[in-house]
C-alpha positions as CSV (number, residue, x, y, z in Angstrom):
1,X,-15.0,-12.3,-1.5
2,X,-18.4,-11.3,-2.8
3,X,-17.6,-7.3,-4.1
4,X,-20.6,-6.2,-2.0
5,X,-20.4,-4.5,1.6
6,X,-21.1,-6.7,4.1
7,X,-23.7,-4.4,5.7
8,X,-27.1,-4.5,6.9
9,X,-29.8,-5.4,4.7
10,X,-31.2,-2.4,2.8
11,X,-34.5,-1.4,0.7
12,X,-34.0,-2.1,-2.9
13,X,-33.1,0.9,-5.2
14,X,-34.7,1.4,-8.6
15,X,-34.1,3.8,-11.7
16,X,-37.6,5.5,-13.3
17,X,-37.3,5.7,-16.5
18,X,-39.6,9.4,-16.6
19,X,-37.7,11.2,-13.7
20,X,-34.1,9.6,-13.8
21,X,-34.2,9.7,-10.0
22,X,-32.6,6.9,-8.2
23,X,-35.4,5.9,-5.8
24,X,-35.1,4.0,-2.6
25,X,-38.2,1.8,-1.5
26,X,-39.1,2.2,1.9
27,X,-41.8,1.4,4.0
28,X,-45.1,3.4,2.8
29,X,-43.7,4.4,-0.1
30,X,-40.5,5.7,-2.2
31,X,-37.6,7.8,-0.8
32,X,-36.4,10.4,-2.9
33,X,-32.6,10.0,-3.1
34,X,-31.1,13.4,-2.3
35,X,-30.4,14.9,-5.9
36,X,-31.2,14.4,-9.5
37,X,-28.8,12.2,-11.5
38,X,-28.2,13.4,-14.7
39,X,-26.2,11.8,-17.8
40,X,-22.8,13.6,-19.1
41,X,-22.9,14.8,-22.4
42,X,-19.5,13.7,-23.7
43,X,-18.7,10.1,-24.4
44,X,-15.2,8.6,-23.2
45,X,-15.4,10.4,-19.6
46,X,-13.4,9.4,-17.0
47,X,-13.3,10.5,-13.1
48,X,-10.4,10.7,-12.1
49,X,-11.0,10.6,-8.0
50,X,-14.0,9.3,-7.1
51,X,-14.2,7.1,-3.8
52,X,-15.8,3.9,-1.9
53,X,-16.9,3.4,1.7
54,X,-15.2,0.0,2.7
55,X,-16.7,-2.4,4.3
56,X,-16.9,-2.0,8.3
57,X,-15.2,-5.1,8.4
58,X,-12.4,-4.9,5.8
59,X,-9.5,-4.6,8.2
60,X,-10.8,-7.4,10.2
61,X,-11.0,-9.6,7.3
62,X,-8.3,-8.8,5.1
63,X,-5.8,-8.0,7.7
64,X,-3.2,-10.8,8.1
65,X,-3.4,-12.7,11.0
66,X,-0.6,-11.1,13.0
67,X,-2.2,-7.8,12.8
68,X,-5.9,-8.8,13.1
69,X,-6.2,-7.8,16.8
70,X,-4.8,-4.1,16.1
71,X,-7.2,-3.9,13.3
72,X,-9.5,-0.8,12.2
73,X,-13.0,-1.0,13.6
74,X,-16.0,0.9,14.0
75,X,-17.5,1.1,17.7
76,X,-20.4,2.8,19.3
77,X,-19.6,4.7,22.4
78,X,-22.2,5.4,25.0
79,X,-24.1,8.2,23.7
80,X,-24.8,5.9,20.2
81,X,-22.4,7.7,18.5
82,X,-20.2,5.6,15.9
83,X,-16.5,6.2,16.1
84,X,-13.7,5.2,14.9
85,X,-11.0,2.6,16.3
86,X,-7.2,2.7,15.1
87,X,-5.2,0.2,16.9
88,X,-6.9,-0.1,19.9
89,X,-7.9,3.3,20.5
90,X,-10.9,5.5,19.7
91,X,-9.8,8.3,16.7
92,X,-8.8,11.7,17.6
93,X,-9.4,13.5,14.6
94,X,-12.6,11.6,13.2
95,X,-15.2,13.1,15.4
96,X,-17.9,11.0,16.9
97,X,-20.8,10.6,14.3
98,X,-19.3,11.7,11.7
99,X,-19.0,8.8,9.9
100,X,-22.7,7.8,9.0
101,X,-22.1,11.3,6.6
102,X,-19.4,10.7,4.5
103,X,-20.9,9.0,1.9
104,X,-23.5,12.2,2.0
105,X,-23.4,14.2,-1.2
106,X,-26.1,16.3,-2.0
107,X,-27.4,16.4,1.4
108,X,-28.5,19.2,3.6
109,X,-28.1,19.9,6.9
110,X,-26.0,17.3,7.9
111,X,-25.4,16.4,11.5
112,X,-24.2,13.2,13.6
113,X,-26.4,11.5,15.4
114,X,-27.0,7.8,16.9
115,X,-29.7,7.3,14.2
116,X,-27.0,7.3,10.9
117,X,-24.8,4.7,10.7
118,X,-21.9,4.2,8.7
119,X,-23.2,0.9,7.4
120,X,-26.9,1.7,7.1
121,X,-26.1,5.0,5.2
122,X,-24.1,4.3,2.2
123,X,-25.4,5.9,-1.0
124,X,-25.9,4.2,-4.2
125,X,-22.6,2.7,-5.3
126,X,-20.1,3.6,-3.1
127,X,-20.0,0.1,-1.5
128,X,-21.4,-2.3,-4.1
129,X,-19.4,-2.6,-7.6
130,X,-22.7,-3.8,-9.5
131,X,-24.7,-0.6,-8.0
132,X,-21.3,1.9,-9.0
133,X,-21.2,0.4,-12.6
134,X,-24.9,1.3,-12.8
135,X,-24.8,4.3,-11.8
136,X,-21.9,4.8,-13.9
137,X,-23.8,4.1,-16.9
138,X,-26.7,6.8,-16.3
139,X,-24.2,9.4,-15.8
140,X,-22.5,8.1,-19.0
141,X,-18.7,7.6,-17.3
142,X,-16.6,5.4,-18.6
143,X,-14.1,4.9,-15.8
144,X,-13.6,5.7,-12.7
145,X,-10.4,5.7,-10.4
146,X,-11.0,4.5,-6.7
147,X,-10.1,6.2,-3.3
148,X,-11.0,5.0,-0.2
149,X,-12.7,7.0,2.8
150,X,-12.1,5.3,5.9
151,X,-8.4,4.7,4.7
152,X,-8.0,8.7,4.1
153,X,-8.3,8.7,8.2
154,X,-6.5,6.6,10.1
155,X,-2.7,7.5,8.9
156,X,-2.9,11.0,10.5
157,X,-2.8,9.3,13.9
158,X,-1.0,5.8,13.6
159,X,2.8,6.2,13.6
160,X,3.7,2.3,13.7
161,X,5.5,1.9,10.2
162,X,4.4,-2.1,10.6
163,X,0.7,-1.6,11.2
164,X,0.7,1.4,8.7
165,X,1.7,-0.9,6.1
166,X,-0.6,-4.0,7.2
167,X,-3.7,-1.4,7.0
168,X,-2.4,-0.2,3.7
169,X,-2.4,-4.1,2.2
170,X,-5.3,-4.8,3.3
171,X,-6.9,-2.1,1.8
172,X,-5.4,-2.9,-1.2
173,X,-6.5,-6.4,-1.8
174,X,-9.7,-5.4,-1.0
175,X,-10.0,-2.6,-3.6
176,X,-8.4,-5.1,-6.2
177,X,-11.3,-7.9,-5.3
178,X,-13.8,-5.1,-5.4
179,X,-12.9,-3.7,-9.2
180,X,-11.7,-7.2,-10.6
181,X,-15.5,-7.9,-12.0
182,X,-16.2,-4.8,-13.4
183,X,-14.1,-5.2,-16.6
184,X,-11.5,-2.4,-15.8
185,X,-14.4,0.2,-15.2
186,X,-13.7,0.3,-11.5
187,X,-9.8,1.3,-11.5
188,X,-8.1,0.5,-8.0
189,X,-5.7,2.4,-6.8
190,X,-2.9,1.1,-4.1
191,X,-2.8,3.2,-0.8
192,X,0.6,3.1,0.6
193,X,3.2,5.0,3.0
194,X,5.9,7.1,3.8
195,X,6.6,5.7,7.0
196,X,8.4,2.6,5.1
197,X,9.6,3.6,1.4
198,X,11.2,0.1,1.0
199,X,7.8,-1.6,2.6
200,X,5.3,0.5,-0.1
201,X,7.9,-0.2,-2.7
202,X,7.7,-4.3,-2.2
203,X,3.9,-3.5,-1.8
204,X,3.2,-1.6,-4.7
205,X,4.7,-4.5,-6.8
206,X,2.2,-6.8,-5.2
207,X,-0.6,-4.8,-5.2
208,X,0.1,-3.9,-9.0
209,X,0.4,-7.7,-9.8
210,X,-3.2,-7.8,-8.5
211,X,-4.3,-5.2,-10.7
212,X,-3.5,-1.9,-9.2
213,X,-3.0,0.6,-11.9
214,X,-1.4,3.5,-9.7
215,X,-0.8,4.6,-6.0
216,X,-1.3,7.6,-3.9
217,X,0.1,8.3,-0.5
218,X,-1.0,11.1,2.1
219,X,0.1,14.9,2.2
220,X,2.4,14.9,5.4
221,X,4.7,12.4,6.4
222,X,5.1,11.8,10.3
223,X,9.3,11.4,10.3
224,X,9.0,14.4,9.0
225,X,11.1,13.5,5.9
226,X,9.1,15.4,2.7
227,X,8.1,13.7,-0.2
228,X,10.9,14.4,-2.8
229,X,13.5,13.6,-0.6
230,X,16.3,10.4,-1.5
231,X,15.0,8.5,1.1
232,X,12.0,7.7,-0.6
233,X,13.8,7.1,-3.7
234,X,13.4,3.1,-3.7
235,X,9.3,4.1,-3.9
236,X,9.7,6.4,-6.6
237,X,12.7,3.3,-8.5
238,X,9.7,1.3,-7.9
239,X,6.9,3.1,-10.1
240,X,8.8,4.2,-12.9
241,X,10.2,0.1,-13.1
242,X,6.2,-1.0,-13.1
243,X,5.5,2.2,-15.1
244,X,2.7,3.3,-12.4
245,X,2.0,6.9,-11.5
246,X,2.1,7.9,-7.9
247,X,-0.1,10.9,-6.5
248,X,-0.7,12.8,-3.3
249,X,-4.3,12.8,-1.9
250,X,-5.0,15.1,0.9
251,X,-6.3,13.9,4.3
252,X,-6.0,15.5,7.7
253,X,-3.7,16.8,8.4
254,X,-0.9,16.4,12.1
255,X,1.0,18.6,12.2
256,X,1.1,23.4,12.5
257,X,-0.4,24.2,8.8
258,X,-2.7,27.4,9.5
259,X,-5.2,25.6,10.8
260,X,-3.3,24.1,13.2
261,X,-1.2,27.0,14.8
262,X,-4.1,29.5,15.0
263,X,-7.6,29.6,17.1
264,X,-10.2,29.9,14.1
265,X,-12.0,29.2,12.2
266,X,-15.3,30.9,14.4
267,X,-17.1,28.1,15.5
268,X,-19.7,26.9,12.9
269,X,-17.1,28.2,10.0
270,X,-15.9,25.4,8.4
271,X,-13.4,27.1,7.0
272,X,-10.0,24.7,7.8
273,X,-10.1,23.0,5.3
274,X,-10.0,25.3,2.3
275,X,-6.1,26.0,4.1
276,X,-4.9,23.0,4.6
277,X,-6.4,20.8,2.1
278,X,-4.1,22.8,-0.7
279,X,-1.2,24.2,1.3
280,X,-0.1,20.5,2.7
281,X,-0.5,19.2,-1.1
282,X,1.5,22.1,-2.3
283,X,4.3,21.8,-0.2
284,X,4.5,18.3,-0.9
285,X,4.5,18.8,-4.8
286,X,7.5,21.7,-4.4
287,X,9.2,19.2,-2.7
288,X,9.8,17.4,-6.0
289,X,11.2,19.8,-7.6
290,X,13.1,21.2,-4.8
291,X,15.2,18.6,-4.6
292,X,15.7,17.6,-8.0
293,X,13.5,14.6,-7.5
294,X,12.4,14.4,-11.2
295,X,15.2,14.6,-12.4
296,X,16.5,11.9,-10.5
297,X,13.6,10.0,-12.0
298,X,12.7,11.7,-15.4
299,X,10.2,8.6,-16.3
300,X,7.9,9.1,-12.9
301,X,4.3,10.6,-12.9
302,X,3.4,12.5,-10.4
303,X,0.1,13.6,-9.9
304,X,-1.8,16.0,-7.0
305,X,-5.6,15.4,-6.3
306,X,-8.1,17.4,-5.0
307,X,-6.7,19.7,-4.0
308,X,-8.5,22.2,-6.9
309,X,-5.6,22.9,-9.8
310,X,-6.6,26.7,-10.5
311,X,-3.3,27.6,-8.5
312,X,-1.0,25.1,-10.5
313,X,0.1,28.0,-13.0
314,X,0.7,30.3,-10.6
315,X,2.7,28.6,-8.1
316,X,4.9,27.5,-11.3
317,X,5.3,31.0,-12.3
318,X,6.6,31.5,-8.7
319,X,8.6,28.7,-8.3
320,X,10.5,29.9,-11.9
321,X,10.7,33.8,-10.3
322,X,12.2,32.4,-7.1
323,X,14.7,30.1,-8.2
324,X,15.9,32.6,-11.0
325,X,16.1,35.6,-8.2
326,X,18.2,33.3,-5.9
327,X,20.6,31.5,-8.5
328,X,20.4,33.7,-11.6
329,X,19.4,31.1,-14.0
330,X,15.4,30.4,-14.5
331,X,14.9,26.5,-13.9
332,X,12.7,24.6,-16.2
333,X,9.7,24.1,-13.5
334,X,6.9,24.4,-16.4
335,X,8.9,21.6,-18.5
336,X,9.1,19.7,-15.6
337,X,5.3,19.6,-15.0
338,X,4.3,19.2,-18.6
339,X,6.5,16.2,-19.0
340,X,6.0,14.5,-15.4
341,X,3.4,16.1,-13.4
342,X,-0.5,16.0,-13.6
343,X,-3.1,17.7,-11.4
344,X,-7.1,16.8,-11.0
345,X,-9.4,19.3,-10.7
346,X,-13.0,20.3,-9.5
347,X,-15.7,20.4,-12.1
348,X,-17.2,23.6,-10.3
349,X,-13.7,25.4,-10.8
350,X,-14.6,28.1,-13.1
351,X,-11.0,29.4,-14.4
352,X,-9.3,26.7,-14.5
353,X,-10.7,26.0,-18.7
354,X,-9.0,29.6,-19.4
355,X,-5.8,28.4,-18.3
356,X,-5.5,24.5,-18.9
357,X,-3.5,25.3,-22.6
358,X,-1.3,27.9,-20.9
359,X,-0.1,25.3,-18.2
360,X,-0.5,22.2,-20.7
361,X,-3.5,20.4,-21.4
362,X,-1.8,17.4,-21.3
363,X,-1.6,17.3,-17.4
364,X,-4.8,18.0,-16.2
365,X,-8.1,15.6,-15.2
366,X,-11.4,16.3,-13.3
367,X,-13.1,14.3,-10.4
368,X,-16.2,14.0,-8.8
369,X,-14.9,13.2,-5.7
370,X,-18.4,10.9,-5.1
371,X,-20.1,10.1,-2.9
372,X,-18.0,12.9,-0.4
373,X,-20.3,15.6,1.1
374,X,-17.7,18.3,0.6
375,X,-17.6,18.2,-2.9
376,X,-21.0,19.5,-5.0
377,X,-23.8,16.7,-6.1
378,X,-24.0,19.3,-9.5
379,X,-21.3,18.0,-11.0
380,X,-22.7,16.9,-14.6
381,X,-23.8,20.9,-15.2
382,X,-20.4,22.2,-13.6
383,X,-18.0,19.8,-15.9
384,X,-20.7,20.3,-19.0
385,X,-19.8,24.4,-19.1
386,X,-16.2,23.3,-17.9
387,X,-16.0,21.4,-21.0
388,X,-17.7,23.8,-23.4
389,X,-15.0,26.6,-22.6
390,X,-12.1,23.8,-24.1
391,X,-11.2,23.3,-27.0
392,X,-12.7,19.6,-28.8
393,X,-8.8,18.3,-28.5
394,X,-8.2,19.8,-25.4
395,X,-12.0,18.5,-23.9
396,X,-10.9,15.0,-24.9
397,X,-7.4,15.3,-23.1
398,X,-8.6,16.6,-19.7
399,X,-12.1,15.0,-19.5
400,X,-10.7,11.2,-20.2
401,X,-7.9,10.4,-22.7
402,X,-4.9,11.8,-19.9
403,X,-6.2,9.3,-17.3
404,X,-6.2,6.5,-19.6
405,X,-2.8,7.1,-21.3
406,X,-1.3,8.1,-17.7
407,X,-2.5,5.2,-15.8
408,X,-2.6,2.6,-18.8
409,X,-6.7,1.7,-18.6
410,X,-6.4,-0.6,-21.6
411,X,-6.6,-3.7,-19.3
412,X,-8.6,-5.7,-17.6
413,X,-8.0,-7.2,-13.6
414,X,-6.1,-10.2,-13.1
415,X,-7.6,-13.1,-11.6
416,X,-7.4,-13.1,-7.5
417,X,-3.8,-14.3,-6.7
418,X,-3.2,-17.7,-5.1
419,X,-0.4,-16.7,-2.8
420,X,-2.4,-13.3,-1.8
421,X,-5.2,-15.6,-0.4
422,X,-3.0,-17.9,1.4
423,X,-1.0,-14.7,3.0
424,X,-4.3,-14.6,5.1
């Protein structure tokens, strides 16, 4: 499959070479594209969570034919509002609109409406591999590690383990077609879930045959079985065998975290998410150590993503102080998460460089989070004084050389599988 979005046509974009603006050509003139891209200073950078909008159609292609009915869609209700469909029914937590502004960074005053649609607003690379590699190279990255966006939504309301997994493959042998040209620049990462530990596990296999270099999973889990726990323990088997790192990417979030079991924010306070965004990744992570999950598995990497990472050397300093209280004898937490763990981080996060040796600079990595609207469009200014605060060795570490030797980036994608084609 062609690695551009099926999507309507669009105006072609440009680079001048005076302004370093990316310009979109519109009728009577040139659009200014909402911010000013600007080119990283250090060499060797890689993002370690930036994301793609998939194709409208993905599921609908990709799916296999069993599932194809029950796929993922994106329908206009009567008002002209886009919404999304998860198995037959109209999304519950995505609200109505909202999709024409997730690929919206550095935009102001955004708000639904009928006039922007998913598929007409996509920003410069987020759904074209050619366009992401290009602007790759004008902000000087070298790598960068893919998400998705419309896959971060649907799993908070779908509780079918089957069709959970079916969306998850799909995804994946999309995101594996859509990085397999780019030289190992565009890094896919294999969504996967709970619901079925033995499914992921036979899927992550696959999907790492295909050229996968890692998988992530959501922050809750709705059997309400946490992370760490046994029963998942043919997933975790499963990475340390192919020697990939699993993380936990936060999404919404079903079920009473603060936002949930209280009547705020005020409306027009959009406040939620700075609660449970960290607290359902937290609780997750704890999890792991809880329940002596790597020790169990002393080979698997474990990361958290955005999620921010100023809190990570706290909450080990409270995990140590709790455990000791309780059982008299300090546990090892810190060792544990210098040898196993690894956290990303926000460029914009201030004290997080003052602390990054203390915890161990080994195990932490930045991302821009692109082209999401909740994260800042000034990330090349916040990561520059980021990385001036670090140490030269320690710079090197957190701004690319963990992601590569974490997730292996020494490679370059397969060829598209036969059998994956004829599974179709």
């Amino acid at each position: 499959m062609n690695r551009k979005c099926r999507r309507l046509p669009r105006k072609k974009i440009v680079l001048t070479s005076k302004t370093k603006i990316w310009l979109r050509q519109v009728e009577g003139g040139n659009e200014l594209m909402p911010y000013e891209i600007k080119r990283f200073p250090y060499d060797g950078t890689i993002d370690a969570d930036g994301h793609i909008l998939e194709p409208p159609d993905l599921w609908e292609t990709y799916l296999e034919n069993e599932f194809k009915e029950r796929a993922l869609r994106i329908k206009v209700d009567d008002d002209g509002l886009e919404y999304l469909e998860i198995n037959g029914t109209p999304s519950k937590f995505t609200s109505r609109g909202s999709l024409g502004i997730m690929g919206a960074m550095g935009e102001e005053n955004l708000m639904p409406s009928p006039e922007r649609r998913y598929a007409d607003s996509m920003p410069f690379g987020a759904c074209d591999a050619s366009e992401r590699i290009s602007l790759m190279d004008q902000e000087n990255l070298e790598c960068v590690l893919l998400y998705p966006t419309i896959g971060l939504l649907w799993e908070v309301e779908e509780t079918d383990p089957s069709i959970s997994l079916a969306y998850a493959r799909a995804y994946n042998r999309w995101i594996a077609d859509f990085c397999r040209s780019s030289g190992g620049r565009l890094v896919p990462i294999a969504m996967l879930t709970l619901l079925d530990p033995s499914g992921s596990a036979k899927e992550l296999e696959r999907a790492v045959k295909d050229g996968c270099r890692g998988a992530w999973v959501n922050p809750f889990n709705h059997n309400r079985v946490i992370h760490g726990h046994s029963d998942h323990d043919v997933l975790f088997k499963k990475c340390t065998e192919l020697d990939v790192p699993l993380a936990i990417h936060p999404t919404f979030h079903p079920y009473g975290t603060a936002s949930g079991i209280f009547d705020w924010p005020p409306e027009g306070v959009g406040m939620a998410g700075m609660i449970w965004l960290r607290s359902i990744v937290q609780q997750a992570l704890i999890s792991f150590f809880a329940l002596g999950t790597l020790d169990r598995f002393p080979t698997l990497q474990l990361g958290v993503l955005e999620a921010g990472s100023g809190w990570i050397g706290p909450l080990l300093d409270r995990l140590e102080a709790y455990s000791a209280s309780i059982t008299g004898k300090k546990p090892p937490v810190r060792e544990y998460f210098r040898r196993q763990c690894f956290i990303s981080g926000d460029p914009d996060e201030t004290a997080v460089p003052f602390i990054v040796d203390h915890v161990g600079a080994d195990n932490f990595m930045w991302a821009t989070d692109y082209p999401h609207p909740d994260h800042p469009h000034t990330w090349v200014d916040d990561l520059t004084t980021y990385a001036e605060r670090l140490s030269s060795a320690t710079r090197n570490k957190v701004l690319g050389d963990n992601v590569k030797r974490i997730y292996s980036l020494d490679y370059t994608l397969p060829e598209r599988r036969t059998e994956d084609v004829a599974a179709r």
